[in-house]
Backbone bond lengths (Angstrom), bond angles and torsions (degrees), N, CA, C in turn:
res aa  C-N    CA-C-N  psi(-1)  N-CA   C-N-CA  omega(-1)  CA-C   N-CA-C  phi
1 X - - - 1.463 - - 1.527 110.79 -
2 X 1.186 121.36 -39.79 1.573 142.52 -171.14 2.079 94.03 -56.02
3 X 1.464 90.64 -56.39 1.608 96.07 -159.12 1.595 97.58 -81.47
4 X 1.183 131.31 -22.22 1.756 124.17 -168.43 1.942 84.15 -72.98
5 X 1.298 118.44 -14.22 1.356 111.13 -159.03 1.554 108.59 -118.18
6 X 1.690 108.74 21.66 1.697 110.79 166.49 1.273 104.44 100.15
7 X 1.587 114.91 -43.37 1.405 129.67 -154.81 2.104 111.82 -100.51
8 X 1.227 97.36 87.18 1.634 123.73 161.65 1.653 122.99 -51.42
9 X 1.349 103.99 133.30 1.393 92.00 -176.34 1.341 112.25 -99.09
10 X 1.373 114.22 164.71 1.825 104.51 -160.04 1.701 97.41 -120.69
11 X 1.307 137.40 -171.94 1.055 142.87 -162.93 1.896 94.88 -68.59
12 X 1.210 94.22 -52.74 2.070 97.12 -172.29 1.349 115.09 -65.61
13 X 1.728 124.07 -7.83 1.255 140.45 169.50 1.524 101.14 -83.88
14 X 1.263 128.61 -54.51 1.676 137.65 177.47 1.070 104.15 -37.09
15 X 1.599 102.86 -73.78 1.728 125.78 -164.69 1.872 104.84 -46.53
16 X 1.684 99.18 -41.66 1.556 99.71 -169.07 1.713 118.10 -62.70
17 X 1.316 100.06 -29.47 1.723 123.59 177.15 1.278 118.86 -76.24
18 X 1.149 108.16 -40.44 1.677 114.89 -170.98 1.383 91.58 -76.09
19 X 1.656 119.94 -27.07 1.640 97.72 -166.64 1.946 108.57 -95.76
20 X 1.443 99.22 -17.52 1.325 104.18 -179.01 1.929 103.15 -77.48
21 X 1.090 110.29 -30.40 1.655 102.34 165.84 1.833 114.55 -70.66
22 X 0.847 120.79 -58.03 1.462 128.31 155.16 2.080 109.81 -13.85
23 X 1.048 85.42 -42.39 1.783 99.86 -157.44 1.486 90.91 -74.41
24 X 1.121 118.81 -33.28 1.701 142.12 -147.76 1.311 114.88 -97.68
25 X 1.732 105.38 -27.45 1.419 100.73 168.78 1.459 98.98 116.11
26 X 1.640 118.51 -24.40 0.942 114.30 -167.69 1.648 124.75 -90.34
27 X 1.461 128.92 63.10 1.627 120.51 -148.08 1.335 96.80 -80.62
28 X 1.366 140.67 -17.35 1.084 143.60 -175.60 1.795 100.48 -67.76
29 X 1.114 127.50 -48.15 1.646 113.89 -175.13 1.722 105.44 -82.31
30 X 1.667 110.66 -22.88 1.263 106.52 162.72 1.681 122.14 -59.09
31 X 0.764 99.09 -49.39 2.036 94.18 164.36 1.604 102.00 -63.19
32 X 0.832 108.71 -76.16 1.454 108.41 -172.83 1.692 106.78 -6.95
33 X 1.666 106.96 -64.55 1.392 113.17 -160.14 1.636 92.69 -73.00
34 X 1.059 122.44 -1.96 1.411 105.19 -160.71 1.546 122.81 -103.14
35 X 1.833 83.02 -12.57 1.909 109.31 160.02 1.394 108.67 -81.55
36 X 1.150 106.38 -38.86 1.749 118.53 -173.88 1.737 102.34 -58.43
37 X 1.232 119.30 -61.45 1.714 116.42 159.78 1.553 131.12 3.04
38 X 2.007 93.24 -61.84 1.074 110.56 -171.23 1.953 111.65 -70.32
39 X 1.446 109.73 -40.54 1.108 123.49 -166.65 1.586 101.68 -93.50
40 X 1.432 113.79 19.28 1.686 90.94 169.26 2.568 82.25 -140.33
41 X 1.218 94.84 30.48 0.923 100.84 171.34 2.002 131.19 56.63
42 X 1.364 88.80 40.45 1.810 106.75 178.19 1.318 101.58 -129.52
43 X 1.552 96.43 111.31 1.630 97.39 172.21 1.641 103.00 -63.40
44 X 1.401 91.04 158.07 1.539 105.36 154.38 1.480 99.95 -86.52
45 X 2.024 91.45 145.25 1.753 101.03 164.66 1.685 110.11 -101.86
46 X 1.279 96.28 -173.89 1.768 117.47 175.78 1.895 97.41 -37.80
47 X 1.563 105.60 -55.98 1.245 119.23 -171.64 1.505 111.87 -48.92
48 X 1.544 118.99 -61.42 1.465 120.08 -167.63 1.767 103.92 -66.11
49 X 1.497 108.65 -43.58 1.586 98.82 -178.35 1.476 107.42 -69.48
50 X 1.784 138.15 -14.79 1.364 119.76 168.01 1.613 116.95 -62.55
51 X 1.554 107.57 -44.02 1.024 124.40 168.86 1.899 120.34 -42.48
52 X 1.233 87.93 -59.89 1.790 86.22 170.78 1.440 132.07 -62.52
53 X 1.394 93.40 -23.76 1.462 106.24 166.49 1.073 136.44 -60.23
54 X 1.529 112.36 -46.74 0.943 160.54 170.46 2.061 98.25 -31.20
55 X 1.774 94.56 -80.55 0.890 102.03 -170.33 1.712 131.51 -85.27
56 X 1.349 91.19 4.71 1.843 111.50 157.24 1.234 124.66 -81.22
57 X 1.362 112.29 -13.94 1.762 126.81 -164.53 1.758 83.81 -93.59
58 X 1.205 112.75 -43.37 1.882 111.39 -167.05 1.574 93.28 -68.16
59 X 1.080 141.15 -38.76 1.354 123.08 -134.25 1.435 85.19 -127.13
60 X 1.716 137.30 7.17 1.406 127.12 143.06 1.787 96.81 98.06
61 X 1.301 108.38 19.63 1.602 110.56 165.04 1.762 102.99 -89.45
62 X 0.993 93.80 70.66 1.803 75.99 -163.20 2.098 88.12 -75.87
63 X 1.064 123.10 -37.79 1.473 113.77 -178.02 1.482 125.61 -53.14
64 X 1.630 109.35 -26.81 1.382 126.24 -159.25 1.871 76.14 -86.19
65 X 1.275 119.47 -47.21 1.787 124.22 -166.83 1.655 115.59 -65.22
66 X 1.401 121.92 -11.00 1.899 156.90 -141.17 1.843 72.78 -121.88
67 X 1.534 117.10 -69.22 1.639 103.62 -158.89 1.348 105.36 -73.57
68 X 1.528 130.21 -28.04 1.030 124.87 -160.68 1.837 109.32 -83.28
69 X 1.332 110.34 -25.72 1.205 130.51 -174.54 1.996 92.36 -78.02
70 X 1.559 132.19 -58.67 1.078 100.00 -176.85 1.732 110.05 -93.13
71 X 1.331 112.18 42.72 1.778 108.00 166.88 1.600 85.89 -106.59
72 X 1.158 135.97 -45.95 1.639 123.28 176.37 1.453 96.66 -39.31
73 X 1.247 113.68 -65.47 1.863 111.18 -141.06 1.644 103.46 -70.90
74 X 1.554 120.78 -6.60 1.144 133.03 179.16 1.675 118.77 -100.38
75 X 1.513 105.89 -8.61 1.544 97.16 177.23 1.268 90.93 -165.04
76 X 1.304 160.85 -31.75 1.604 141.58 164.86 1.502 128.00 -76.44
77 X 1.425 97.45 -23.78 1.298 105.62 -156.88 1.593 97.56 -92.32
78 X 1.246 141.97 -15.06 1.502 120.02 157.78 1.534 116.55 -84.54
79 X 1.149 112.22 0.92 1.682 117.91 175.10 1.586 114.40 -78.00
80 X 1.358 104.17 -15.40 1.414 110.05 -179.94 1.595 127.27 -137.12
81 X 1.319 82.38 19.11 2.271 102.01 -177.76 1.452 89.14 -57.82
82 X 1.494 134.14 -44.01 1.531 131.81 -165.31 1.371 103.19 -116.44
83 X 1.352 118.14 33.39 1.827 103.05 176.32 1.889 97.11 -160.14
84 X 1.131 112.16 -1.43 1.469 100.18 153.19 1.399 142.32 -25.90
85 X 1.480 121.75 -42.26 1.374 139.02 -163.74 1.688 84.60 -80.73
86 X 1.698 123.53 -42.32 1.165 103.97 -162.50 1.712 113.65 -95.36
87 X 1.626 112.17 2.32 1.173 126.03 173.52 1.426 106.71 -69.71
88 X 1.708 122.24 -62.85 1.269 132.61 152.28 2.020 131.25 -10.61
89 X 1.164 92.14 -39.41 1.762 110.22 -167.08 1.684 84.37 -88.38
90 X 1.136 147.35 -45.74 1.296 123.97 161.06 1.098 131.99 -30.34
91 X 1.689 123.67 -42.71 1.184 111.63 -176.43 1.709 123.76 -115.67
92 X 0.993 105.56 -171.87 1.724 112.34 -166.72 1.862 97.85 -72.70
93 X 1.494 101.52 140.66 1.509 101.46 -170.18 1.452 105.10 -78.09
94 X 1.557 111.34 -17.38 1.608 89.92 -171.77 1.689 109.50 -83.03
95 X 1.543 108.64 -4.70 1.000 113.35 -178.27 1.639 113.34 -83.42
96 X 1.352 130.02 -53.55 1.262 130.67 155.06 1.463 91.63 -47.00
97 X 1.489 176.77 -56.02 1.199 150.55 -157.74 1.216 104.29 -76.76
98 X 1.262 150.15 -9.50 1.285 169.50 -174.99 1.930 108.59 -71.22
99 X 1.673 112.88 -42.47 0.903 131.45 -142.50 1.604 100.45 -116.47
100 X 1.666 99.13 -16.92 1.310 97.93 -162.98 1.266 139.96 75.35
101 X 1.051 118.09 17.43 1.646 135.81 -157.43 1.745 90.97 -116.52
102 X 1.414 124.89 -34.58 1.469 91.03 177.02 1.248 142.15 -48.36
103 X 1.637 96.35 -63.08 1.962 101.56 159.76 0.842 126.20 -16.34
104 X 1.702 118.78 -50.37 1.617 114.76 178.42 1.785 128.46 -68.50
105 X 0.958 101.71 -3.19 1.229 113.58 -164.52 1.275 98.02 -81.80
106 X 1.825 126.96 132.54 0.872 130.66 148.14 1.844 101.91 91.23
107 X 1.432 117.09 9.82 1.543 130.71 140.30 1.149 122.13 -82.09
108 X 1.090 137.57 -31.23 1.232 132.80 -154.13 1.224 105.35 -155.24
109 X 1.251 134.89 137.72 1.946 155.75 159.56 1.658 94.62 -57.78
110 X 1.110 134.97 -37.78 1.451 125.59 -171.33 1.321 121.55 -88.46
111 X 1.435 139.45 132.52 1.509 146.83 170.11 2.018 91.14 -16.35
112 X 1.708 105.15 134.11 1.446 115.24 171.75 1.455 105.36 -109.12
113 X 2.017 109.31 88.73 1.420 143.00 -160.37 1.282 96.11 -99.79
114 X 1.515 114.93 -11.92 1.673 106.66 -170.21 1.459 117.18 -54.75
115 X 1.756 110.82 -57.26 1.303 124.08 -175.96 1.751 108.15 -39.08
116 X 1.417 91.18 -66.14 2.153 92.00 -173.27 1.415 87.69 -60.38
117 X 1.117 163.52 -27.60 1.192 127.32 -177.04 1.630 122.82 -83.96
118 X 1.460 97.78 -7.90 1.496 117.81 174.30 1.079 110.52 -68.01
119 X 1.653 129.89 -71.11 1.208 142.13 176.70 1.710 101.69 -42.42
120 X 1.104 125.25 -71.21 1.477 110.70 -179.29 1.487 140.07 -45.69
121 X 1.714 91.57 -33.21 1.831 92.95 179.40 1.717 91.38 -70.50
122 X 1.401 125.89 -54.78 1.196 123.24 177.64 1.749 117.27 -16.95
123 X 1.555 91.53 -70.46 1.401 78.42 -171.72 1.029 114.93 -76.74
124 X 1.578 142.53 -42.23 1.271 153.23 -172.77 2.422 90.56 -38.01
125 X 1.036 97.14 -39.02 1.939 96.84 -177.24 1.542 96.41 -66.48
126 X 1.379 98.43 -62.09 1.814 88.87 -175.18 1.177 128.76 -59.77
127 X 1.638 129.08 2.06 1.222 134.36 -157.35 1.811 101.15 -109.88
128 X 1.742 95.82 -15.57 1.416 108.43 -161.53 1.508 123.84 98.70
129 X 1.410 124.32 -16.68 1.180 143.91 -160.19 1.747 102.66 -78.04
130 X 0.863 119.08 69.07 1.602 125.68 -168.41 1.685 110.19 -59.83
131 X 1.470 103.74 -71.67 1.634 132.05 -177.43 1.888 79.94 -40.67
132 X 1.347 133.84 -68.50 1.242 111.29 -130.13 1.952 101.80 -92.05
133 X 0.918 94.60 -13.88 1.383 109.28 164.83 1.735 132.83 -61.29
134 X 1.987 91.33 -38.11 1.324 94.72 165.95 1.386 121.43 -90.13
135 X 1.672 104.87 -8.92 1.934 110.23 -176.18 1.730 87.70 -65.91
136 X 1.303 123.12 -48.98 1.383 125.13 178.69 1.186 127.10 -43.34
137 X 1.242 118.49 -42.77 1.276 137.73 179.18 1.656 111.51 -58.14
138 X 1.621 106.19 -39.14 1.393 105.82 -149.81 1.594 101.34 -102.18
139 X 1.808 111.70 -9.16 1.405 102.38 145.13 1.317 149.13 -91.22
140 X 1.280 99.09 13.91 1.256 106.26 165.13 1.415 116.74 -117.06
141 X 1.197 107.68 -0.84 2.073 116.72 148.74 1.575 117.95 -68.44
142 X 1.554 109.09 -13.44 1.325 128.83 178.01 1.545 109.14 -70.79
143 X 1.802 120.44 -61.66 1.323 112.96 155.44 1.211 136.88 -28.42
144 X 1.710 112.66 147.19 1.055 137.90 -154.13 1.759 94.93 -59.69
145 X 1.582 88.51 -49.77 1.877 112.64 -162.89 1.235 103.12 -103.45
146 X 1.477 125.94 157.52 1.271 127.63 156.61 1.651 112.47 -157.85
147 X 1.298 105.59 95.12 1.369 124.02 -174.43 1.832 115.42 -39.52
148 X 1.468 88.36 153.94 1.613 78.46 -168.37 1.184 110.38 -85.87
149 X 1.249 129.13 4.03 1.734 130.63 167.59 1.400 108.39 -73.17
150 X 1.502 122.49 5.98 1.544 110.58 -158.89 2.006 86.81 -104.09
151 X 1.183 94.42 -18.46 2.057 107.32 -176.14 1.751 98.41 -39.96
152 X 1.701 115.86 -46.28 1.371 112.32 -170.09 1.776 108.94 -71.28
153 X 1.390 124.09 -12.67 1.483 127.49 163.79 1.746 119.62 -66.71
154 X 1.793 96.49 -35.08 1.564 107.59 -176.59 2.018 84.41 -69.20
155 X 1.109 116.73 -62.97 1.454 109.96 -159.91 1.612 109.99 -45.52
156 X 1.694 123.18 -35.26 1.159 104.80 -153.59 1.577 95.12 -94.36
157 X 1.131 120.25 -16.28 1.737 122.16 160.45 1.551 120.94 -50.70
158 X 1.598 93.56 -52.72 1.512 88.54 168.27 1.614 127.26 -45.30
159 X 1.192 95.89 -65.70 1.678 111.03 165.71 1.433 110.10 -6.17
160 X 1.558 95.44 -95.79 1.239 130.67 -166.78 1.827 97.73 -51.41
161 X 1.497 135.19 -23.92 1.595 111.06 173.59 1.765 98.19 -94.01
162 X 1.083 111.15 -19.08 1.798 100.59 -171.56 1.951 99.04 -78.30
163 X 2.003 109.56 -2.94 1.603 69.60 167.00 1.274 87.28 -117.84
164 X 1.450 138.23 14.90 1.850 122.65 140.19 0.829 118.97 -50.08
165 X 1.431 135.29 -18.43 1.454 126.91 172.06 1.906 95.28 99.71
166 X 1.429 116.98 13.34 1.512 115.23 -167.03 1.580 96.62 -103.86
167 X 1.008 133.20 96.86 1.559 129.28 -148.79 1.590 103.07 -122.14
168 X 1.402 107.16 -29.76 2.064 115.12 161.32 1.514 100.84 -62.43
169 X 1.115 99.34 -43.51 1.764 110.97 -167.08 1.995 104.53 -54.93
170 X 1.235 99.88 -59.39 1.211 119.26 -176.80 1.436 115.63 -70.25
171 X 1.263 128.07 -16.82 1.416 131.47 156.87 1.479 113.45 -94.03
172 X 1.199 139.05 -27.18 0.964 120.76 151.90 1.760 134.53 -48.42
173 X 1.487 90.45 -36.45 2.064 87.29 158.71 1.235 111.96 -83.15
174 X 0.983 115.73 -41.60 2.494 103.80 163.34 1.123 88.93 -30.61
175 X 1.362 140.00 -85.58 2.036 136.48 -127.47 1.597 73.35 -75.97
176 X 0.857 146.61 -94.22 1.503 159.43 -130.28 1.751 93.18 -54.42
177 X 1.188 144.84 -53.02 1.581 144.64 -149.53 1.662 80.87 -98.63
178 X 1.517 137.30 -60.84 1.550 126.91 -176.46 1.568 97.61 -60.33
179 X 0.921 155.02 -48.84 1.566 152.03 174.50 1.558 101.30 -28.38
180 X 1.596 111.15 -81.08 1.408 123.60 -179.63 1.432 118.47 -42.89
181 X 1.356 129.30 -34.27 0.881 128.45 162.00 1.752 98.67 142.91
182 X 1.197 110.26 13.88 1.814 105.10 -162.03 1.647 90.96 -84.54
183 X 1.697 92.76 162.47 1.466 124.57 174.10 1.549 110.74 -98.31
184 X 1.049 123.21 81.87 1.615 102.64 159.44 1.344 141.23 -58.13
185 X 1.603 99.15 148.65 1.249 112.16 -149.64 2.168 94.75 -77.91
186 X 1.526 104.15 146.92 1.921 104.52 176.22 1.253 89.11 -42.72
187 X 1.457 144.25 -81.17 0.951 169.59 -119.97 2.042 93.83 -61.73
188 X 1.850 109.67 -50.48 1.087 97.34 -177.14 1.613 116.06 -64.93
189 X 1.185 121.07 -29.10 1.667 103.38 -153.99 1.317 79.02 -91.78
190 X 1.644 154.98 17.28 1.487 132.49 140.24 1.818 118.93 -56.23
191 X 1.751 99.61 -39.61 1.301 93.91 -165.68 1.346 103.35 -91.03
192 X 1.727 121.57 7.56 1.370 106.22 -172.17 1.915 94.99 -99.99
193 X 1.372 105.16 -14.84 1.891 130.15 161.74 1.172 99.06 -34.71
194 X 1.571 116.99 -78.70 1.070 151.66 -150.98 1.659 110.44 -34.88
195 X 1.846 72.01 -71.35 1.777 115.14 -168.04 1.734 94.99 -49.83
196 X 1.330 119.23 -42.57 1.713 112.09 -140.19 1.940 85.80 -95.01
197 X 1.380 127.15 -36.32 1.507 129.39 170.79 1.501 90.69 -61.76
198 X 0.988 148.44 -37.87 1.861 150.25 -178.95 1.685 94.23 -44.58
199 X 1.199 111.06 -51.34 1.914 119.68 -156.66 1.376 83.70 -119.13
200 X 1.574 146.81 41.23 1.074 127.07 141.19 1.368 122.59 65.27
201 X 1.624 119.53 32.76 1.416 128.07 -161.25 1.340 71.05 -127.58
202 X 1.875 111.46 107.87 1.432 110.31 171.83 1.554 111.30 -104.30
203 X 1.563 103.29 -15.16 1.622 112.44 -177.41 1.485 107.67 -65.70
204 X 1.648 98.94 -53.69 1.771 102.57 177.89 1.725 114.08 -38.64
205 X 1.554 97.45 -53.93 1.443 118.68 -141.94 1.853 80.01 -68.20
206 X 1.298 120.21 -61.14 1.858 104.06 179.85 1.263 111.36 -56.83
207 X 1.329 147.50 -47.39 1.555 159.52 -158.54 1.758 97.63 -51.48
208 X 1.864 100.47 -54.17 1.353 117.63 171.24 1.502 118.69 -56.67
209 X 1.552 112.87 -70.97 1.818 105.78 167.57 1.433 121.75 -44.29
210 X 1.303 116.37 -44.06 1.788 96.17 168.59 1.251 115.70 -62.37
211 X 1.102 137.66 -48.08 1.507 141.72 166.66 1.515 103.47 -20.05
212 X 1.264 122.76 -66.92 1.333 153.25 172.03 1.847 104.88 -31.73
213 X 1.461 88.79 -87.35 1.357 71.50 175.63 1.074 151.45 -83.85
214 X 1.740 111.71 15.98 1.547 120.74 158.66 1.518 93.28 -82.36
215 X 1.058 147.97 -64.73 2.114 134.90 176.14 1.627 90.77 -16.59
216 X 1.222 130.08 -66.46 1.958 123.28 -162.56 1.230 87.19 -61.22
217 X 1.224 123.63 -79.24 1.327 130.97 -157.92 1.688 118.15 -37.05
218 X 1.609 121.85 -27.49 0.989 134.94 170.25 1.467 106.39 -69.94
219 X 1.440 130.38 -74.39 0.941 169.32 128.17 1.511 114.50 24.21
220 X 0.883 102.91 -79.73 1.726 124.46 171.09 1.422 116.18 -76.40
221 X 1.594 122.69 -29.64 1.449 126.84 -177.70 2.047 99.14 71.48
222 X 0.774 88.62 44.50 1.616 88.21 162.09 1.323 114.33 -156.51
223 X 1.462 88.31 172.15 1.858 112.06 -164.00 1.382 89.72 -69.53
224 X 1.542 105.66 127.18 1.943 112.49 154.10 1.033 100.29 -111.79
225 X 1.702 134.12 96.01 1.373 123.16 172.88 1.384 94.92 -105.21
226 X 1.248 121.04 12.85 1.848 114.57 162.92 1.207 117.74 -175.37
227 X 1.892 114.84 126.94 1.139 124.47 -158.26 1.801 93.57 -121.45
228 X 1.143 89.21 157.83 2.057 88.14 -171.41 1.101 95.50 -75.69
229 X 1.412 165.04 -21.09 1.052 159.11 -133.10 1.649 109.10 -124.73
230 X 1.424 107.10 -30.47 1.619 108.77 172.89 1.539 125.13 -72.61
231 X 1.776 108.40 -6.99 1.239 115.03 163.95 1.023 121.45 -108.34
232 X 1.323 146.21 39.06 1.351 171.29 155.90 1.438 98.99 -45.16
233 X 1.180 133.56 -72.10 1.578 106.94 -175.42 1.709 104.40 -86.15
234 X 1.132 129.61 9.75 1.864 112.02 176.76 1.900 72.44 -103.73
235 X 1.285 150.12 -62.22 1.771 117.41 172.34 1.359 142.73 -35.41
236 X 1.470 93.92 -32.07 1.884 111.95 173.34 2.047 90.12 -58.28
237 X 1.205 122.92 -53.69 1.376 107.08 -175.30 0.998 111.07 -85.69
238 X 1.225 151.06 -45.92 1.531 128.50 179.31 1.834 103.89 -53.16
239 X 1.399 125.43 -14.65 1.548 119.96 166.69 1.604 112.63 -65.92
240 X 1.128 94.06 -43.33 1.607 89.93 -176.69 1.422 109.97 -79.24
241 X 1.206 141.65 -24.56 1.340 138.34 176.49 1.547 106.37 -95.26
242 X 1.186 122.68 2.93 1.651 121.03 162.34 1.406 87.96 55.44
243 X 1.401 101.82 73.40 1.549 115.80 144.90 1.289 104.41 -148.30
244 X 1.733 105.88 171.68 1.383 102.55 -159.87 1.468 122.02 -92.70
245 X 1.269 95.85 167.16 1.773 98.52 -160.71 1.876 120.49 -91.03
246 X 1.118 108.68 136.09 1.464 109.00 -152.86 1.406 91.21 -88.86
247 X 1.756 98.68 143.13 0.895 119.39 153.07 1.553 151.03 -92.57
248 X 1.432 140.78 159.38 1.385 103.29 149.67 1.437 150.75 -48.10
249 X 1.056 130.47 175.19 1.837 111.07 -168.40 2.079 79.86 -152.21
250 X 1.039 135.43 8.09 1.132 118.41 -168.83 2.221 91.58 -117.32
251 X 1.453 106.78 178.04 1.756 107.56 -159.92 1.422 85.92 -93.37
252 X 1.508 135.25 -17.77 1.300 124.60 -139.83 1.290 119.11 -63.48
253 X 1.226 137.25 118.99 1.696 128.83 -162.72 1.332 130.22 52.72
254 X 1.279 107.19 29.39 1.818 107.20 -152.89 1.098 127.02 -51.82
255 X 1.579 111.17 -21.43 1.562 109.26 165.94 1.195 129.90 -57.01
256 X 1.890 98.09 -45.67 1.497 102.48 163.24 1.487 143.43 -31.07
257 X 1.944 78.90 -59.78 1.850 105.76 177.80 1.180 104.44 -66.71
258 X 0.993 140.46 -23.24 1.736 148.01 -177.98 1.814 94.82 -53.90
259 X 1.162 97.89 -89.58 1.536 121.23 170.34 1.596 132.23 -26.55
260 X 1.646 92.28 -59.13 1.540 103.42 161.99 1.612 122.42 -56.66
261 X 1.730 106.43 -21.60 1.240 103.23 -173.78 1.478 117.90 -110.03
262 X 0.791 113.28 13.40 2.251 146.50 175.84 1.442 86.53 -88.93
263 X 1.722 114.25 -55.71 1.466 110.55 -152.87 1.734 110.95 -69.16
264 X 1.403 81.64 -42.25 1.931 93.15 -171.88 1.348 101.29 -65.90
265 X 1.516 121.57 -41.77 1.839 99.79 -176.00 1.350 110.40 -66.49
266 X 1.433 114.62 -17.20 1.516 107.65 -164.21 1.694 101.67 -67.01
267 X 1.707 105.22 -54.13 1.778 116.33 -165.80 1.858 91.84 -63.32
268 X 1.493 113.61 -65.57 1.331 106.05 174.92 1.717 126.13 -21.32
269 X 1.168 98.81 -62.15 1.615 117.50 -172.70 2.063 98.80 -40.27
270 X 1.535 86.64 -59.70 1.546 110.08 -163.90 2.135 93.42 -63.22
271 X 0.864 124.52 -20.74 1.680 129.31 -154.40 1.450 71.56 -117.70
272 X 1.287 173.09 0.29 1.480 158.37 147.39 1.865 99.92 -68.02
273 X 1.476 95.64 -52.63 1.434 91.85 -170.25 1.644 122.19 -74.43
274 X 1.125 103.35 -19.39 1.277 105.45 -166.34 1.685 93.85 -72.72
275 X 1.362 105.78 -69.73 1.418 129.40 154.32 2.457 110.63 10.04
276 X 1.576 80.10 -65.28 1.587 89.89 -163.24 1.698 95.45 -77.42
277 X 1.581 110.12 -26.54 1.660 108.72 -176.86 1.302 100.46 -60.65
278 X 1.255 129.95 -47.54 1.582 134.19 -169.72 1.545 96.07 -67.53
279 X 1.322 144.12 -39.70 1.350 123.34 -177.30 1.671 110.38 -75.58
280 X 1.533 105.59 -25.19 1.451 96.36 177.64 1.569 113.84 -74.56
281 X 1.010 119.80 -23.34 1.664 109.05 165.57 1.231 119.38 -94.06
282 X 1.323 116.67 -4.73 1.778 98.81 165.46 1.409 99.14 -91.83
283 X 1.495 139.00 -11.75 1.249 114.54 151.71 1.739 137.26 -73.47
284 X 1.386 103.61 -5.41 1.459 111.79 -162.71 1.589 96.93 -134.77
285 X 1.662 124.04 64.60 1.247 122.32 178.07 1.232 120.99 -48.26
């Protein structure tokens, strides 16, 4: 109707359609239009392929979102390493705030690739897709820059290998995110806790909780004279003699200590039994 009437649609007309079908459920006419682009001669920008991404990551194409992400970096994405800011001014700000791309604006001389690469490792974790999440990861460790909002991607990677049981893996992004300058989240050195009692590294796993609770103790300005995790082997025996398991008694992080101490009876509990199975077969060859 647009074209019987003079009036052509331009990339910020595309982008606006492809994302309102997207919204709709419909990603199938969103590609559609997004081949159609090519053949009525409007590139797609940075914008329409975030957008498509966007809406392949919701609906679990994460592979179809993997090709579309390296057909940008192979033919749009050096057309606009130095003209982004003015690709951006096309469209509606709440919509670039939508995308996350404002923030970036006006840090950096280079295309702001962080976000789509955010959304993908994201889902690529929730999907289970580990390996391709970290190939993701490790090109954008390749950049020059790496913003400090990207630290909450290092945390949820971590996560996700300390409960693969990949716990070198997962400390190797600790040194790498504290290098850059990132803060980890309390939350990480539980699952990196977790991960190392997972593989039976009980020296690490205390070496780590004291670590831990001198960070609060800094942090908070209070006394940690006891963290649930530093009694891990005087609990390993009150487990085996079925008595009860000590807690902290001090306020310090208590949500934490709450948690940390759910976590330890749980691995403990599980490291009692395993523990007594191995004595019952070295008594019963």
């Amino acid at each position: 109707m647009m074209e019987e009437k003079g009036c052509y649609p331009n990339v910020v007309t595309y982008t606006a359609m492809i994302d309102g079908f997207g919204k709709a459920g419909k990603i199938n006419k969103s590609l559609e239009l997004l081949e159609q682009m090519g053949s009525k001669g409007v590139a797609p920008n940075f914008i329409t392929y975030s957008v498509m991404i966007n809406h392949c990551c919701i609906v679990g194409l994460l592979d179809k979102a993997y090709e579309l992400l390296e057909e940008m970096k192979q033919t749009y994405w050096p057309r606009h390493i130095a003209s982004y800011r003015k690709v951006i001014e096309g469209f509606n700000k709440e919509f670039i705030m939508s995308l996350g791309l404002l923030d970036e604006v006006g840090k950096s001389e280079s295309l702001p690739v962080i976000p789509v690469y955010r959304v993908l490792i994201y889902n690529f974790i929730k999907a289970g897709r580990l390996e391709m999440a970290l190939q993701l990861h490790h090109e954008i460790a390749s950049f020059s820059q790496v913003p400090a909002a990207y630290c909450s991607t290092y945390n949820a990677l971590i996560q996700s290998l300390s409960l693969a049981r990949k716990v070198n893996k997962a400390f190797e992004l600790y040194a790498d995110m504290t290098r850059m300058g990132g803060v980890p989240e309390l939350s990480t050195f539980i699952h990196l806790i977790k991960g190392l009692i997972t593989v039976n590294k009980w020296e690490e796993a205390l070496q780590l909780s004291d670590s831990f609770c001198q960070m609060c103790n800094y942090l908070l300005h209070m006394d940690c004279t006891l963290c649930t995790l530093l009694t891990a082997c005087d609990t390993r025996r009150y487990l085996q003699s079925s008595g009860p398991i000590p807690t902290p008694q001090n306020n310090l992080a208590g949500r934490y200590n709450s948690y940390s101490s759910n976590l330890l009876t749980e691995f403990l509990q599980s490291s009692a039994v395993r523990d007594d199975d191995r004595n019952k077969k070295s008594h019963h060859p």
